[in-house]
MIMAR-758311 format. One record per residue (C-alpha): residue number from 1; chain; x, y, z. Coordinates in steps of 0.02 Angstrom, whole numbers. Example, Ala and Ser with C-alpha at 12.3 -4.5 7.8 and 13.67 -1.06 7.14 Angstrom:
<sites>
SITE,1,A,615,-225,390
SITE,2,A,684,-53,357
</sites>
This chain:
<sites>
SITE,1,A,-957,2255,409
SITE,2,A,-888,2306,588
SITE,3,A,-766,2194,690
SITE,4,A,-925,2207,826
SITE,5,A,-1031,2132,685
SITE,6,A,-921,2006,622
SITE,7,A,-944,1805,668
SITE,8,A,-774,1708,664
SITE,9,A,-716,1527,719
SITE,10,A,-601,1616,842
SITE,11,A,-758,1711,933
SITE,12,A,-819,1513,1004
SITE,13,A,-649,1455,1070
SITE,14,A,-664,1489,1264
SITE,15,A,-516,1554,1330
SITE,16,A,-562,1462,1508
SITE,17,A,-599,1269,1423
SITE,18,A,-442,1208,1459
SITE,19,A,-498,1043,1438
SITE,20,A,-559,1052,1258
SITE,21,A,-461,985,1150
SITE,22,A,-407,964,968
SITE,23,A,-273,811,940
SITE,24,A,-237,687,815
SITE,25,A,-99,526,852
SITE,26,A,43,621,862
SITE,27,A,-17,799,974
SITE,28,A,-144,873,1082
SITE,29,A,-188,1052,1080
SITE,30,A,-285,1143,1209
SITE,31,A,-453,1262,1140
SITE,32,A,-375,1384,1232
SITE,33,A,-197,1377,1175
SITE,34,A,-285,1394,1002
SITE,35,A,-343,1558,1048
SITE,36,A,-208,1612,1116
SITE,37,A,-80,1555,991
SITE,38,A,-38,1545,814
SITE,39,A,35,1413,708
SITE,40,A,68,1538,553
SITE,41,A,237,1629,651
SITE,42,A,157,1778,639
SITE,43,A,128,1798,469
SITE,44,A,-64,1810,502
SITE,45,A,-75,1999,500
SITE,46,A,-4,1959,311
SITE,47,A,-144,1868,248
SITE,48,A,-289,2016,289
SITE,49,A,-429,2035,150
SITE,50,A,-314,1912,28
SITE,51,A,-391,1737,-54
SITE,52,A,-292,1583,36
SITE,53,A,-260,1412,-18
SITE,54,A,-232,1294,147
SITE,55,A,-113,1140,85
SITE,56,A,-70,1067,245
SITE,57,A,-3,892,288
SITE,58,A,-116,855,436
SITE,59,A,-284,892,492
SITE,60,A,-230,953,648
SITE,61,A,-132,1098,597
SITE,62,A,-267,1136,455
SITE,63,A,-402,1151,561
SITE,64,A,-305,1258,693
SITE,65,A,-246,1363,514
SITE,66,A,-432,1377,466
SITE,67,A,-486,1446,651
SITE,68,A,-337,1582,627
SITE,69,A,-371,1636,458
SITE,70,A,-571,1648,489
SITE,71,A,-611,1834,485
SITE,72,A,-463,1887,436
SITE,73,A,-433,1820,250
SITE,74,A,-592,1873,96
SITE,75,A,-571,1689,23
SITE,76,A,-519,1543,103
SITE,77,A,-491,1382,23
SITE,78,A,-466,1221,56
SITE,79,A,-375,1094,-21
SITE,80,A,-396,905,18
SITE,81,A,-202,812,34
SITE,82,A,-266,699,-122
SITE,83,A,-287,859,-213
SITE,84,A,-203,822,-411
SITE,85,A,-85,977,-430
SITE,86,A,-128,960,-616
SITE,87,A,-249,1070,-587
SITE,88,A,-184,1173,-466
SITE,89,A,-131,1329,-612
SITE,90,A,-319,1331,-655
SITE,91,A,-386,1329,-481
SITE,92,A,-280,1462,-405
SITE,93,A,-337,1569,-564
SITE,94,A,-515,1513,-548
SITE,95,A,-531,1557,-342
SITE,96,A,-399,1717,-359
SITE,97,A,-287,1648,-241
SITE,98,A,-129,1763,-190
SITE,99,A,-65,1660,-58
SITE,100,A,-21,1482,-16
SITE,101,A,-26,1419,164
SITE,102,A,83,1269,181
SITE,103,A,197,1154,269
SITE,104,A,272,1083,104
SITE,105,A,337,1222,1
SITE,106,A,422,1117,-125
SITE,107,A,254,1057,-190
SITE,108,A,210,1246,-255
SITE,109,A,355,1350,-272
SITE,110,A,347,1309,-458
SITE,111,A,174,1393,-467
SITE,112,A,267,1567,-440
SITE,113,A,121,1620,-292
SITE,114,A,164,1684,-119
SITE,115,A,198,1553,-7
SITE,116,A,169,1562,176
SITE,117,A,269,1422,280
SITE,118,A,183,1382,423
SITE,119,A,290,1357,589
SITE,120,A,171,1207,651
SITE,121,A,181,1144,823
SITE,122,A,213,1206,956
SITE,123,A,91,1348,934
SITE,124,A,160,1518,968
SITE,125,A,104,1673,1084
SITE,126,A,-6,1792,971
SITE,127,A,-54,1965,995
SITE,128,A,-248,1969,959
SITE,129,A,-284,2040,766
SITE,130,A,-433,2122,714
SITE,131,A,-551,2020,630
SITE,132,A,-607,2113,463
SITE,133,A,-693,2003,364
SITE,134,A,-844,1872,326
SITE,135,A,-715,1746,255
SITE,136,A,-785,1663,122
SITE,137,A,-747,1480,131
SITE,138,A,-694,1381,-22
SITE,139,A,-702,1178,-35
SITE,140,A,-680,1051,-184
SITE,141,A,-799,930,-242
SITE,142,A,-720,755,-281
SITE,143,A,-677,782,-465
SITE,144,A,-727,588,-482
SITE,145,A,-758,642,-659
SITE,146,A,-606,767,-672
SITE,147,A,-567,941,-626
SITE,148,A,-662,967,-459
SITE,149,A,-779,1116,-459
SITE,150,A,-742,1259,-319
SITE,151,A,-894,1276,-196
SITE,152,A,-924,1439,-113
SITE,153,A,-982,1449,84
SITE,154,A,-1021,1574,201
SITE,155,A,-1002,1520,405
SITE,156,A,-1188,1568,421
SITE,157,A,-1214,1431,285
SITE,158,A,-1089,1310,336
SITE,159,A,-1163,1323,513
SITE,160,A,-1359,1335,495
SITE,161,A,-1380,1153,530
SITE,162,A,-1269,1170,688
SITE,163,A,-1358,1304,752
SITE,164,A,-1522,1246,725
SITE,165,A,-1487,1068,812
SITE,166,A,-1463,1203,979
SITE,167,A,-1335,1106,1122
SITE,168,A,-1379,961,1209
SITE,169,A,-1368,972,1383
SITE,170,A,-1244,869,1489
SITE,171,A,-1054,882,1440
SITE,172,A,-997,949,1302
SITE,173,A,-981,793,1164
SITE,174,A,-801,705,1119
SITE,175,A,-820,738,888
SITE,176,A,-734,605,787
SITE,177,A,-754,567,615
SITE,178,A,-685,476,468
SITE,179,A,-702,609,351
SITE,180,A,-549,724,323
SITE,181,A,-628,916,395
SITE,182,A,-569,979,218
SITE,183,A,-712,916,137
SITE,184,A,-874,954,182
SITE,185,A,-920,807,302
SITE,186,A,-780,820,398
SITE,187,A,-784,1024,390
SITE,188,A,-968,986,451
SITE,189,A,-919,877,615
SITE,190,A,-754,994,661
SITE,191,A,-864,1167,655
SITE,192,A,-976,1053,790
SITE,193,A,-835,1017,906
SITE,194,A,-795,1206,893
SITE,195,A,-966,1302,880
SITE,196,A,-1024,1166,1020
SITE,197,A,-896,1166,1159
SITE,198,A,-832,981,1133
SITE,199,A,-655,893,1077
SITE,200,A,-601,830,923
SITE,201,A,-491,702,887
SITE,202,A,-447,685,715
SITE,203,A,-340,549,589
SITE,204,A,-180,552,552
SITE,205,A,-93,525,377
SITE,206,A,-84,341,372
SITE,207,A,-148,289,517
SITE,208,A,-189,91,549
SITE,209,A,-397,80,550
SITE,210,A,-359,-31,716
SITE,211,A,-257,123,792
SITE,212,A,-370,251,731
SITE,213,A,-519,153,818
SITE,214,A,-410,130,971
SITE,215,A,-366,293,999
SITE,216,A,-553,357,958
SITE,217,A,-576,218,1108
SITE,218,A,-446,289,1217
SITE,219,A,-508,469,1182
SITE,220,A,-669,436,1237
SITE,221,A,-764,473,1084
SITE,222,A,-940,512,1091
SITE,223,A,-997,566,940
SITE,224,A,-936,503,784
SITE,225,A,-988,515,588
SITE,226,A,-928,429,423
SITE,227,A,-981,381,260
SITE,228,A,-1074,206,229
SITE,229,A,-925,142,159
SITE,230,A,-815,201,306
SITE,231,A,-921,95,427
SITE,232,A,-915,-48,339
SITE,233,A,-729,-60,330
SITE,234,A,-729,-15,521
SITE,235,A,-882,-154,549
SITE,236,A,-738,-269,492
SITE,237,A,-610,-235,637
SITE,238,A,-597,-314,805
SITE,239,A,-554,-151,855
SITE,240,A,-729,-83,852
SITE,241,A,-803,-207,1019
SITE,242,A,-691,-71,1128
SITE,243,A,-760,67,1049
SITE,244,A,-948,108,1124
SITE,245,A,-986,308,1057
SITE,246,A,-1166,362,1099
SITE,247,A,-1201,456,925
SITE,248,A,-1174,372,754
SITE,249,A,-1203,465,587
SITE,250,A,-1190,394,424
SITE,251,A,-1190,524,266
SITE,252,A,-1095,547,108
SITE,253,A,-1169,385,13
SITE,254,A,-1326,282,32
SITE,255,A,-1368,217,186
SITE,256,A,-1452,41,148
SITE,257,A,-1537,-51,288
SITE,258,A,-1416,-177,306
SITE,259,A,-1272,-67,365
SITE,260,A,-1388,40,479
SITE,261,A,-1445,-145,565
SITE,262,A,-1249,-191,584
SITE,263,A,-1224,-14,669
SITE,264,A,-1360,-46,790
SITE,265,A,-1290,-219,824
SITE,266,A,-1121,-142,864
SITE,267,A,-1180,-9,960
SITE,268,A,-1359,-65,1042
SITE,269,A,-1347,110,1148
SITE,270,A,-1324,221,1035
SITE,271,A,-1428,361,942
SITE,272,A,-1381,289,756
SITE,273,A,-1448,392,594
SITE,274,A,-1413,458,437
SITE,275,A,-1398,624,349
SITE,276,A,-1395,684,178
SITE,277,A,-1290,819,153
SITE,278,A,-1192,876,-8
SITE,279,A,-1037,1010,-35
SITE,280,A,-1156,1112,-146
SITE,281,A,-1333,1076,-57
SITE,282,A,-1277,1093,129
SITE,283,A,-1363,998,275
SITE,284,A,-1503,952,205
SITE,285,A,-1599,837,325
SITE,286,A,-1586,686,451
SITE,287,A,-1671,539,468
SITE,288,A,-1645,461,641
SITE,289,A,-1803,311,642
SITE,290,A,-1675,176,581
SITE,291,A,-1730,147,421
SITE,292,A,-1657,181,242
SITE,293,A,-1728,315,153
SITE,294,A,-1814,469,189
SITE,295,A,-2021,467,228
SITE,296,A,-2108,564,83
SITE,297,A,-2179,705,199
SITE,298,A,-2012,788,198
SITE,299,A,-2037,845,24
SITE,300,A,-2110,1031,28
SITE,301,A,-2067,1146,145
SITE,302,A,-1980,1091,287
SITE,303,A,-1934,1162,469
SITE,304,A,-1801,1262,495
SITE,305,A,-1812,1343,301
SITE,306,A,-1760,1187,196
SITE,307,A,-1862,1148,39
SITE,308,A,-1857,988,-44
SITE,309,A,-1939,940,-200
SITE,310,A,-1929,793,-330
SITE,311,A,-1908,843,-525
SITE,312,A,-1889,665,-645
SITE,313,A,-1841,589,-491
SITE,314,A,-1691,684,-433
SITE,315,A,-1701,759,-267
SITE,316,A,-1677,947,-248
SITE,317,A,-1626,1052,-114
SITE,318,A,-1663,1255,-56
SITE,319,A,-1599,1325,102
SITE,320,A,-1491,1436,177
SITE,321,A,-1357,1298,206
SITE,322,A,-1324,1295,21
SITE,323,A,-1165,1355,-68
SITE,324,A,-1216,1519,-154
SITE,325,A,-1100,1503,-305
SITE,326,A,-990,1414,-394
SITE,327,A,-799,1500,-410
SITE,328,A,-742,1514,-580
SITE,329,A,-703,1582,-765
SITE,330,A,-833,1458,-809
SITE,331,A,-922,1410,-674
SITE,332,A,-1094,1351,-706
SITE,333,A,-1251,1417,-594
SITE,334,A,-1286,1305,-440
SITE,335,A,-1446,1322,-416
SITE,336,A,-1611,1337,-546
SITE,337,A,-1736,1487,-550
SITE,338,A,-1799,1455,-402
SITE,339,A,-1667,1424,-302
SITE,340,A,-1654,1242,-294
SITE,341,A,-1492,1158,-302
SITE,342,A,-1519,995,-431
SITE,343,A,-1429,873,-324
SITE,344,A,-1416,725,-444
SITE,345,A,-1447,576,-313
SITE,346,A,-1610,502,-387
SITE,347,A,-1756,434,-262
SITE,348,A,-1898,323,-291
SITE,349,A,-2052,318,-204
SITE,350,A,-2129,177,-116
SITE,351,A,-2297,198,-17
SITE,352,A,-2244,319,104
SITE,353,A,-2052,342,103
SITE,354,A,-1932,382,-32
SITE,355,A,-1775,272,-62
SITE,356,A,-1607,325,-142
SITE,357,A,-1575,226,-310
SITE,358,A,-1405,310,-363
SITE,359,A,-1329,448,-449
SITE,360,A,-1394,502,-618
SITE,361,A,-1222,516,-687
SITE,362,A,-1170,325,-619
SITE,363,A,-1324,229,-710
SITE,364,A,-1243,78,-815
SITE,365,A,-1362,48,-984
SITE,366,A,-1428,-122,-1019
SITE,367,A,-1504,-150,-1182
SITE,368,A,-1572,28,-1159
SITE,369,A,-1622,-6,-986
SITE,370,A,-1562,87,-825
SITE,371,A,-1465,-3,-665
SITE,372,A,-1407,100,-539
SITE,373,A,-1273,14,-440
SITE,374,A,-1304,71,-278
SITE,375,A,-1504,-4,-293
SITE,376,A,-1414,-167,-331
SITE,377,A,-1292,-157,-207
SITE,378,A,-1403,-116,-76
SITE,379,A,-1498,-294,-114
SITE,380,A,-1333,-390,-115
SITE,381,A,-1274,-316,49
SITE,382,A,-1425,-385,145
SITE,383,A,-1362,-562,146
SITE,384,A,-1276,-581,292
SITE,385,A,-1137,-668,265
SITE,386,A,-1080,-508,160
SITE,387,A,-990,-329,207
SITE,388,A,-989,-219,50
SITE,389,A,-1024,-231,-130
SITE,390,A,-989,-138,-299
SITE,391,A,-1094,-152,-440
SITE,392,A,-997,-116,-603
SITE,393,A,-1016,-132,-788
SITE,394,A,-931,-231,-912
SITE,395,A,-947,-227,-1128
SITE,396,A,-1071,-341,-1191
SITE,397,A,-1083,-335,-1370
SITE,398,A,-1263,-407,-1370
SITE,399,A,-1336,-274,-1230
SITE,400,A,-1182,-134,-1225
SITE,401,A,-1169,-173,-1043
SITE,402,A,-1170,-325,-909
SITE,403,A,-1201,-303,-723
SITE,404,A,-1057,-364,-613
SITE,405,A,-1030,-361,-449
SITE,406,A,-889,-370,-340
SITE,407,A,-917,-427,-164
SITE,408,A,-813,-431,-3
SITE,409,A,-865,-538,125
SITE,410,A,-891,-500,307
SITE,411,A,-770,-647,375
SITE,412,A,-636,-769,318
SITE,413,A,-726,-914,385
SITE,414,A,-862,-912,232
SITE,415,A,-728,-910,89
SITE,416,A,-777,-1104,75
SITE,417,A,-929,-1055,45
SITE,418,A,-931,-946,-105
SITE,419,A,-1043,-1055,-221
SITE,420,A,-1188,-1064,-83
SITE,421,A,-1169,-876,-53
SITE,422,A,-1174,-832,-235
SITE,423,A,-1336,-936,-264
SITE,424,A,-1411,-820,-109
SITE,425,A,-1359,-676,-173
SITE,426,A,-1421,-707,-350
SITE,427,A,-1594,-781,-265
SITE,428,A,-1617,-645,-185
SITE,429,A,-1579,-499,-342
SITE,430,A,-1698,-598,-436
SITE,431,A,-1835,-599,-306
SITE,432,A,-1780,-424,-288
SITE,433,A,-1736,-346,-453
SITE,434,A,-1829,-333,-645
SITE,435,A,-1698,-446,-739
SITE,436,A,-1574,-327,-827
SITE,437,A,-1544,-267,-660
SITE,438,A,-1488,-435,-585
SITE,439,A,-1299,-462,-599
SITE,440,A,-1234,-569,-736
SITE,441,A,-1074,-601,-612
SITE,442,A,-1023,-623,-449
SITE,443,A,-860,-604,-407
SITE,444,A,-772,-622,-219
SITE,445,A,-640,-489,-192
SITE,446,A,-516,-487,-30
SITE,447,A,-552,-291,-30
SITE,448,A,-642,-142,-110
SITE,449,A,-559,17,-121
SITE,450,A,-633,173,-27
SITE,451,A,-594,351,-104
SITE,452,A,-522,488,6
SITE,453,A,-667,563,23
SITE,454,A,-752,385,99
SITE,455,A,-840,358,-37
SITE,456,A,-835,173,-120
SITE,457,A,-708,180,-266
SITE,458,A,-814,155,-419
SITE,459,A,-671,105,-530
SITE,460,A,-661,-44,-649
</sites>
């Protein structure tokens, strides 16, 4: 493939949009002082046709890394900042890495790789280098259940959805999101803000949820996406009635209907929806009517080349959005004979529209019987004197399991009211629910714990 051929990040940063910007709370950086500069002290030219691991503390720097080392690197992969280094021997092994790209050299010089240092902000005058190569980009599912899998992308694949939405007219949008852009979500949102002409403004490490939505405030935000459980924690802050973007996507988790009705409380103006979308099954398809759910006549072929079929109630996904492989010694094959990727999120269908009931691997046995939290949960959050719920399991000797659930409620002023809420909530799961799935307990929490990848912390 020719440099003429070749499609980079750097080939869609606009040398003349000064007034793009990427920042985060500490720094601002101009679009065009990204193309023009480099935060790798010249050490780019080093890293031409080799596999890259990007371990960087911020998001800022990492996504002004990944826009340098597009093209020019064969692999590029990136690792999360909650990445366990336990597995790090196995995964540079597994993806062939030869170089590390970081800001904390301490945390791999033991590892015995090549480490380049990066030289951070302020960026630094760079001749222009060839670009030589489709980069192949590497990410890491959540290892919830240990190791995390590598997941190869092309930028064709990562940006089909993009490119297919076209660009809204009117000025270019102001990208937020919740997500970290190391993981696919965020990667997903921070390829917009680039491929479509807009700003991003991005977290910091540590950052307040009050200054985070304050600054997305300040910033003029107008597009913003996060994961179920990411809204509800920000549906929580007083923060959020200054804040007024005019897109809202949920994706990463379930969307139940009573999270999507807060959403469009918060933000009455706003074009609020919800996406499914996976590291391994790409962009898969939007539903923007305000309901939970997905209607059944999106299962077949779809527009814009994305197939979607329903085997024993697991949805599965063909496009090309999809990783194509797997990295590995042992890496198992993504998708079936056909091409499908198995995603593992199980629907049920009801008259015309299918629902998501859970994850096949996250189904708690009662007695022989199946309860999938997040069916459960999605009946418990409805009442509205509650924010968030997790539905967990706990030993019964009599059934093997017991369904528990945990709730956090949406304001101090109804902790006197626990018993009458618990009565509600246990009304309603029975009106709701077939009888092993109705919880046994109900316990008030101050707080449930949301994983770094936004995802509601399923631990005991």
């Amino acid at each position: 493939m020719s440099p003429r051929e070749l499609v980079a990040l750097r080939n869609y940063l606009a040398a003349g949009l000064s007034d793009r910007t990427l920042s985060d709370a500490s720094d601002s950086v101009a679009m065009a002082e990204v193309a023009r500069g480099t935060a790798l002290g010249g050490r780019l030219p080093e890293l031409a046709g080799r596999c890259v691991l990007l371990s960087l503390a911020t998001q800022l720097i990492s996504g002004i890394a990944m826009i340098e080392i597009d093209g020019v690197a064969r692999r590029m992969l990136l690792c999360p900042p909650d990445f366990d280094m336990k597995y790090a021997p196995d995964l540079i092994a597994d993806a062939q890495i030869d170089a590390v790209v970081t800001d904390d050299p301490a945390r791999w010089q033991s590892l015995g790789i090549e480490l380049i240092v990066t030289a951070g902000l302020p960026l630094r005058p760079a001749k222009p280098i060839e670009l030589t190569h489709a980069t192949q980009w590497l990410m890491l599912t959540s290892g919830t259940t240990g190791a995390p899998k590598i997941v190869a992308h092309t930028l064709a694949a990562l940006t089909g959805a993009i490119v297919a939405d076209g660009t809204a007219p009117g000025a270019p949008p102001t990208w937020a999101t919740f997500y970290d852009i190391r993981r696919y979500g965020g990667l997903q949102i921070f390829l917009r803000a680039v491929l479509g002409g807009g700003s991003m403004v991005l977290s910091s490490p540590g950052e307040a949820l009050v200054d985070h939505l304050a600054r997305l405030a300040a910033r003029g935000v107008t597009h913003i996406s996060g994961t179920p459980s990411h809204w509800r924690k920000a549906l929580m802050s007083a923060a959020l009635a200054s804040f007024s973007p005019d897109y809202v996507r949920l994706s990463g988790e379930i969307a139940d209907q009573a999270v999507l009705d807060s959403l469009r409380r918060a933000f009455p103006s706003a074009s609020i929806g919800h996406a499914y979308a996976s590291t391994e099954a790409g962009v898969g398809f939007a539903v923007n009517d305000g309901r939970e759910g997905f209607p059944a006549s999106m299962i077949g072929a779809g527009p814009n080349g994305v197939d979607m079929q329903v085997i024993d109630g697991s949805l599965r996904i063909r496009s090309g959005r999809t990783a194509h492989t797997y990295v590995g010694r042992s890496a198992p094959a993504l998708t079936d004979a056909d091409g499908f990727v198995d995603t593992g999120d199980m629907v049920e269908l009801r008259d015309d529209r299918y629902y998501f009931v859970g994850r096949r691997d996250g189904v708690i046995n009662v007695g022989g019987l199946k309860v999938h939290p997040e069916e459960v949960e999605a009946v418990i959050n409805r009442h509205p004197a509650v924010r968030m719920s997790r539905i967990r399991a706990r030993r019964s000797p009599i059934t093997g399991a017991l369904v528990v659930a945990d709730v956090m409620l949406a304001s101090v002023s109804d902790s006197g009211r626990t018993g009458e809420i618990r009565e509600a909530i246990l009304a309603d799961c029975k009106a709701s629910l077939p009888p092993h799935k109705v919880p046994a307990m109900v316990n008030f929490v101050q707080q449930l714990d949301v994983t770094a990848s936004g995802k509601l912390a399923r631990h005991a």
